[in-house]
NUNU-609187 format. One record per atom (N, C-alpha, C): residue number from 1; residue in one letter; chain; atom name; x, z, y. Coordinates in steps of 0.2 Angstrom, whole numbers, plus 5000, padded with zeros to 4 digits. Layout:
% residues N
{site NUM, 'a', 'A', 'CA', {X, Z, Y}}
...
% end
This chain:
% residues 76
{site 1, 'x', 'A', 'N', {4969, 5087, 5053}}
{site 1, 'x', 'A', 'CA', {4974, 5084, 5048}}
{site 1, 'x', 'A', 'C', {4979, 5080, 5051}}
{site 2, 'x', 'A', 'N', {4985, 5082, 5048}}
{site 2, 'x', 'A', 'CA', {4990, 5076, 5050}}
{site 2, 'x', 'A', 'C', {4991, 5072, 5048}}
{site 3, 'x', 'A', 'N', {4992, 5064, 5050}}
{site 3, 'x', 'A', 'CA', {4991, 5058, 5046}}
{site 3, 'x', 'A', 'C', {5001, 5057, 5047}}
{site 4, 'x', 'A', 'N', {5003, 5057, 5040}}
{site 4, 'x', 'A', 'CA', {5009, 5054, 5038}}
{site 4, 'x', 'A', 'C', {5011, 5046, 5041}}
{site 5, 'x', 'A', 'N', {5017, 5046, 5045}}
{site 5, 'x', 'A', 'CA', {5019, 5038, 5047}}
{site 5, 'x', 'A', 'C', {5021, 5033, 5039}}
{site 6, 'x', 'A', 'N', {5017, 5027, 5038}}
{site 6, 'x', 'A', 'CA', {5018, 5024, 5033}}
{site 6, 'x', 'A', 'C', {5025, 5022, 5033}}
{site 7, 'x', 'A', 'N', {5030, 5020, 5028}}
{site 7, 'x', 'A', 'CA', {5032, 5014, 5028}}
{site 7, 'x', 'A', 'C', {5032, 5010, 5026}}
{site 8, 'x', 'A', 'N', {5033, 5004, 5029}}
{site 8, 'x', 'A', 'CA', {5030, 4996, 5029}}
{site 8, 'x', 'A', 'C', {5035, 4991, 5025}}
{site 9, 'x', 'A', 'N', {5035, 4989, 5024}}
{site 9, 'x', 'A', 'CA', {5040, 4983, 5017}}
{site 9, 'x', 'A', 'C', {5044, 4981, 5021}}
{site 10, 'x', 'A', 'N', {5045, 4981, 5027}}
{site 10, 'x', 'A', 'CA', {5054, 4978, 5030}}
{site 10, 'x', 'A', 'C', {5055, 4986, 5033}}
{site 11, 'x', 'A', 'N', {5053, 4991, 5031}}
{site 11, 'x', 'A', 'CA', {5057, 4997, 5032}}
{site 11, 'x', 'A', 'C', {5058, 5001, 5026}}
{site 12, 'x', 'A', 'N', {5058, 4998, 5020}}
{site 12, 'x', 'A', 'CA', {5056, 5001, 5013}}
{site 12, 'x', 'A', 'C', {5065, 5005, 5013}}
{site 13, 'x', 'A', 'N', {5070, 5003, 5019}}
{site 13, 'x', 'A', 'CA', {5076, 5004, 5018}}
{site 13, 'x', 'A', 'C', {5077, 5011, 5021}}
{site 14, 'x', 'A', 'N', {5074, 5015, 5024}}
{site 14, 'x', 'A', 'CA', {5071, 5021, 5025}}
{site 14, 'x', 'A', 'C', {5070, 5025, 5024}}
{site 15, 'x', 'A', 'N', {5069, 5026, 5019}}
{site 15, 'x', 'A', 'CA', {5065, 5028, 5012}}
{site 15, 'x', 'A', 'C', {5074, 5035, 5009}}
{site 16, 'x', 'A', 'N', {5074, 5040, 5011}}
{site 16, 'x', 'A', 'CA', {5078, 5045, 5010}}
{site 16, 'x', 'A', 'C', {5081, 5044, 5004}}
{site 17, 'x', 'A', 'N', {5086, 5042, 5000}}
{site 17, 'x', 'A', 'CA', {5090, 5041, 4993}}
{site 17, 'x', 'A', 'C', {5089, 5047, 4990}}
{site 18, 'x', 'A', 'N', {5088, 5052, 4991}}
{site 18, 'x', 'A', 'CA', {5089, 5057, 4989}}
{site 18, 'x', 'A', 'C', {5080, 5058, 4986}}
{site 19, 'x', 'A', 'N', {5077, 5055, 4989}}
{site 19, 'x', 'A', 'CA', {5066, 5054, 4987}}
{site 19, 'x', 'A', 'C', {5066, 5051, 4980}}
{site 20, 'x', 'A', 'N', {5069, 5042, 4982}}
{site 20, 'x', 'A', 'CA', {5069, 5036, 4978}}
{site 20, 'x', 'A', 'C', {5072, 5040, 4972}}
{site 21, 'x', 'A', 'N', {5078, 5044, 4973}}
{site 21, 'x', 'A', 'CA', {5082, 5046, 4966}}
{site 21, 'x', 'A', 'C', {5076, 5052, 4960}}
{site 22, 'x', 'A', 'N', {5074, 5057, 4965}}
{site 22, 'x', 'A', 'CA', {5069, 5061, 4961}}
{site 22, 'x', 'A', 'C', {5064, 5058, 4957}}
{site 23, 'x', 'A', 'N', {5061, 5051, 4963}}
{site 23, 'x', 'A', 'CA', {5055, 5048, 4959}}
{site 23, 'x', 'A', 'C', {5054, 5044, 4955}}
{site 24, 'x', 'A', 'N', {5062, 5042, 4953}}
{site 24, 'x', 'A', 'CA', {5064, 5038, 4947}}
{site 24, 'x', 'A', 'C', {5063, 5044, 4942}}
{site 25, 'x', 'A', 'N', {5067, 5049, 4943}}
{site 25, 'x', 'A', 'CA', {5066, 5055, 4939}}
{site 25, 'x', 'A', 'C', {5060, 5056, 4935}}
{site 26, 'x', 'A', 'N', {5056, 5057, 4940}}
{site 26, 'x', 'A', 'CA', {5050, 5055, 4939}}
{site 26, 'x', 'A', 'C', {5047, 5053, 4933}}
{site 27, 'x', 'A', 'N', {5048, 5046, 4936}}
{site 27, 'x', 'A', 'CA', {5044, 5041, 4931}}
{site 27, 'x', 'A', 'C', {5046, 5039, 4925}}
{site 28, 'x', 'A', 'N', {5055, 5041, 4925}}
{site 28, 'x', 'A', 'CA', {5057, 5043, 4917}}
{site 28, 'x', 'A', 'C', {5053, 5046, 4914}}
{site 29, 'x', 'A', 'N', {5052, 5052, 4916}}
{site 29, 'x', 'A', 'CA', {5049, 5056, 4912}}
{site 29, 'x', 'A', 'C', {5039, 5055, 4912}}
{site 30, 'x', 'A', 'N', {5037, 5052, 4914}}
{site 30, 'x', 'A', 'CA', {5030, 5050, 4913}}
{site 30, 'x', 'A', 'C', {5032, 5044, 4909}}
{site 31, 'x', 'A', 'N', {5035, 5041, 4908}}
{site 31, 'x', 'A', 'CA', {5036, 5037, 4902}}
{site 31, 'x', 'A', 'C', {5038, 5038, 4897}}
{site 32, 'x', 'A', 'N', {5040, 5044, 4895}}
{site 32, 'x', 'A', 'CA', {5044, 5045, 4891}}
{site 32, 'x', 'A', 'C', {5052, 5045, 4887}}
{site 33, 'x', 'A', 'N', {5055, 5043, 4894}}
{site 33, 'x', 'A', 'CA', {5061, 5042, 4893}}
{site 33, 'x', 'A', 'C', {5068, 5045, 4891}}
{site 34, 'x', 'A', 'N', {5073, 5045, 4886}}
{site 34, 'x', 'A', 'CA', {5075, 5051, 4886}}
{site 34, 'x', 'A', 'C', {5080, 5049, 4894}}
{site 35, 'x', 'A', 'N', {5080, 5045, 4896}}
{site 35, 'x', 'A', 'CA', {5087, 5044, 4901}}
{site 35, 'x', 'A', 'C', {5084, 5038, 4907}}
{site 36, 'x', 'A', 'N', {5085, 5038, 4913}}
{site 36, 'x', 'A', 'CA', {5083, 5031, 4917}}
{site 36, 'x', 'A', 'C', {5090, 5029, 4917}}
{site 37, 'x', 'A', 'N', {5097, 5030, 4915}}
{site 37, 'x', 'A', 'CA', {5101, 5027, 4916}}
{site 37, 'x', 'A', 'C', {5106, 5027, 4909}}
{site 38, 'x', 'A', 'N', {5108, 5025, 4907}}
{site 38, 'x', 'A', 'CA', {5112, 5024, 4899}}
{site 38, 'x', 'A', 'C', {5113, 5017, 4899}}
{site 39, 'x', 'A', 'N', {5125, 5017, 4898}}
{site 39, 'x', 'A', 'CA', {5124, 5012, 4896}}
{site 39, 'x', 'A', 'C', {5124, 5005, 4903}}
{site 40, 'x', 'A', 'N', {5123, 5000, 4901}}
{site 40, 'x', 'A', 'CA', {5120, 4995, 4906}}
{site 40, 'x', 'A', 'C', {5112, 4993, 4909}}
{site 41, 'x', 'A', 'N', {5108, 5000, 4907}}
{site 41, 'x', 'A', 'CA', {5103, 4999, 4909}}
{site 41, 'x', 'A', 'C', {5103, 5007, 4913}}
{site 42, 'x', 'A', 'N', {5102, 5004, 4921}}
{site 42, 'x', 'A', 'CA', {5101, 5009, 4925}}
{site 42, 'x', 'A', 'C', {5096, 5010, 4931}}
{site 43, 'x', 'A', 'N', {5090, 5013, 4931}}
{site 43, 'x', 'A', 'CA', {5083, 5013, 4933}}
{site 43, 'x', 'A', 'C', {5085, 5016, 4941}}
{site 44, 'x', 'A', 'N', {5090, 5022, 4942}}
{site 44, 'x', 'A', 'CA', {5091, 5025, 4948}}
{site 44, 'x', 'A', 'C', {5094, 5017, 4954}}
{site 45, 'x', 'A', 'N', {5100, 5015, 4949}}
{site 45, 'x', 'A', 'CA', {5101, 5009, 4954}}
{site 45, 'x', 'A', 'C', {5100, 5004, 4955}}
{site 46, 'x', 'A', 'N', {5095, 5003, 4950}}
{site 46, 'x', 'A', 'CA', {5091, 4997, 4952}}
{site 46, 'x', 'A', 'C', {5084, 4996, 4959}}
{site 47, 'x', 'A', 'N', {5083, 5003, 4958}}
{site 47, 'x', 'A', 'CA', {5077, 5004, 4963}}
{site 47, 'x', 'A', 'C', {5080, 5008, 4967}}
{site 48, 'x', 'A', 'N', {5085, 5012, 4969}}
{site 48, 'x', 'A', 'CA', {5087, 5013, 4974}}
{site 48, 'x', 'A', 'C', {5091, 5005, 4978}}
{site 49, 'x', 'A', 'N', {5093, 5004, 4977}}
{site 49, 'x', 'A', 'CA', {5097, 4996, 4976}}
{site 49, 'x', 'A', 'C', {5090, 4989, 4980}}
{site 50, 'x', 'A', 'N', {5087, 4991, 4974}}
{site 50, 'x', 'A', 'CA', {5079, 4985, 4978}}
{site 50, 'x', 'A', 'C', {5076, 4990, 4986}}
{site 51, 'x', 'A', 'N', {5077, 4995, 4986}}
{site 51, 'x', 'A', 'CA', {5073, 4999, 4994}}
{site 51, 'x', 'A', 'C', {5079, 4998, 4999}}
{site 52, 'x', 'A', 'N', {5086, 4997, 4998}}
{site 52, 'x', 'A', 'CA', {5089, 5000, 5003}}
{site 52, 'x', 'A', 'C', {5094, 4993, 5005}}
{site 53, 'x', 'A', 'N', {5094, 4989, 5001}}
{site 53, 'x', 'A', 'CA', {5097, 4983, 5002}}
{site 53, 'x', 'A', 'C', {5095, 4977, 5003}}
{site 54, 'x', 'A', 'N', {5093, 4974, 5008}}
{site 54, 'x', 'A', 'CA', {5087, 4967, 5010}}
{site 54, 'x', 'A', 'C', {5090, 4962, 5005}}
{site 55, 'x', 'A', 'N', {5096, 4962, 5008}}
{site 55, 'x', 'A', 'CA', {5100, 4955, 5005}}
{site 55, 'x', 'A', 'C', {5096, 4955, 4995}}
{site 56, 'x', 'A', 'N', {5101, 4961, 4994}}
{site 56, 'x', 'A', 'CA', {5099, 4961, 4986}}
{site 56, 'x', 'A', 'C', {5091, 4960, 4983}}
{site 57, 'x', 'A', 'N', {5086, 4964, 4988}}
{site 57, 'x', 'A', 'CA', {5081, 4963, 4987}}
{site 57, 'x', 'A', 'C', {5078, 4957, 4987}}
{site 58, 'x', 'A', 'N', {5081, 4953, 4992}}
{site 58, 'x', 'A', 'CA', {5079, 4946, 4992}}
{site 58, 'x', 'A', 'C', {5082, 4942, 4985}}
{site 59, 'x', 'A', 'N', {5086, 4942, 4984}}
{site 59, 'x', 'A', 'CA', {5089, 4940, 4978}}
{site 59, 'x', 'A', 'C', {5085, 4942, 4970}}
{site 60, 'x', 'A', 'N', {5084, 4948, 4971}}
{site 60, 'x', 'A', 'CA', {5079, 4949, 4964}}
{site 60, 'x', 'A', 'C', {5073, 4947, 4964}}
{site 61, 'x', 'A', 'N', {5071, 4948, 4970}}
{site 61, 'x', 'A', 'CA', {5063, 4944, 4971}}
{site 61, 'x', 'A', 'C', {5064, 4935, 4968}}
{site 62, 'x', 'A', 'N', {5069, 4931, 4973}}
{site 62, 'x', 'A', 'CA', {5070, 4925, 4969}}
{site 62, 'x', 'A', 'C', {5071, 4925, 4961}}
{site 63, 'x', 'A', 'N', {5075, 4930, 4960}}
{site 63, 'x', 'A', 'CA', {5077, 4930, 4950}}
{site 63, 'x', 'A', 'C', {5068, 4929, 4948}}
{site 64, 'x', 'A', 'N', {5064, 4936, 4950}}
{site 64, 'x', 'A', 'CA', {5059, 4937, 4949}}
{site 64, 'x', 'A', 'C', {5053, 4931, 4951}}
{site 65, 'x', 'A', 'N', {5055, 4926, 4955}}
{site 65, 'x', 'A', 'CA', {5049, 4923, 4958}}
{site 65, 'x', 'A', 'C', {5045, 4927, 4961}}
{site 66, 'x', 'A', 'N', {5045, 4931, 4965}}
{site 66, 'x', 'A', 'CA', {5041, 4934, 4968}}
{site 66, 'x', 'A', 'C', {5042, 4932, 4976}}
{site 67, 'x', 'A', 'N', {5033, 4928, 4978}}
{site 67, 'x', 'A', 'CA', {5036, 4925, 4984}}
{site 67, 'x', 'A', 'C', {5037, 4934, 4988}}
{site 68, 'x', 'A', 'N', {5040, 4931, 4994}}
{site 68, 'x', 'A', 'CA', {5040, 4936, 5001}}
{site 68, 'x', 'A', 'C', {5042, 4930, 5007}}
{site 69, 'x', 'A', 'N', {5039, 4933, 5013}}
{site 69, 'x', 'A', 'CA', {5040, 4934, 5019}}
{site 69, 'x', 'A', 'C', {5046, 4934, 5021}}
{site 70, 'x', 'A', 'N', {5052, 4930, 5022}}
{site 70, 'x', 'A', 'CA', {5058, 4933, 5022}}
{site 70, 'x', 'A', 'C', {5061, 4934, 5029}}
{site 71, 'x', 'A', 'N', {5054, 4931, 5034}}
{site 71, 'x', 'A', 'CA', {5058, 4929, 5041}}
{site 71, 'x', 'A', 'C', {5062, 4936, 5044}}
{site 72, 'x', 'A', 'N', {5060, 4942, 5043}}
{site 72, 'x', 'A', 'CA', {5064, 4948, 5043}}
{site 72, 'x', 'A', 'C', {5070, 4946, 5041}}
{site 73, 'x', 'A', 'N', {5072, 4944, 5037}}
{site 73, 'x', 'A', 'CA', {5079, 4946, 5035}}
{site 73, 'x', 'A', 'C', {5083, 4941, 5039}}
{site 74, 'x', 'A', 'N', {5081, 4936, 5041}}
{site 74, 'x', 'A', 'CA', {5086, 4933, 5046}}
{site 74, 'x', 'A', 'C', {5087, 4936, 5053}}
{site 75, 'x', 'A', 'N', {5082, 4939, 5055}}
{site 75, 'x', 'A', 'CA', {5082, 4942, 5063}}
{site 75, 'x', 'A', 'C', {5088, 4945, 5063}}
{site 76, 'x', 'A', 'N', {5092, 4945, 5068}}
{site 76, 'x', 'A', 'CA', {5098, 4948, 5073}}
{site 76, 'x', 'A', 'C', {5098, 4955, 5077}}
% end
């Protein structure tokens, strides 16, 4: 059996746009949605935007209070 390389929360930026955008897809439609994007409310760039961008990601976690780790983001 082949075991798949994980990735790990400071490489979530990784993660193919083209995957993030299906599995929003996705989850519109296991919610029942008629749209993840309409309007001012957009599901594909919020969550491809939270995986591929630290800076921002760091910043919605603060909006959120959600702690993190952040020493990653300052490294050089």
């Amino acid at each position: 059996m082949e075991s798949k390389k994980l990735i790990h929360s400071n490489e979530y930026h990784l993660v193919d746009p083209s995957v993030i955008h299906e599995e929003v897809k996705h989850m519109t439609e296991s919610l029942g949605m008629a749209a993840g994007s309409v309007g001012d409310f957009d599901l594909y760039k919020v969550i491809s935007t939270y995986f591929t961008d630290m800076e921002k990601r760091h910043k919605i976690n603060e909006l959120l209070h959600i702690p993190e780790d952040a020493s990653f983001y300052y490294e050089k």
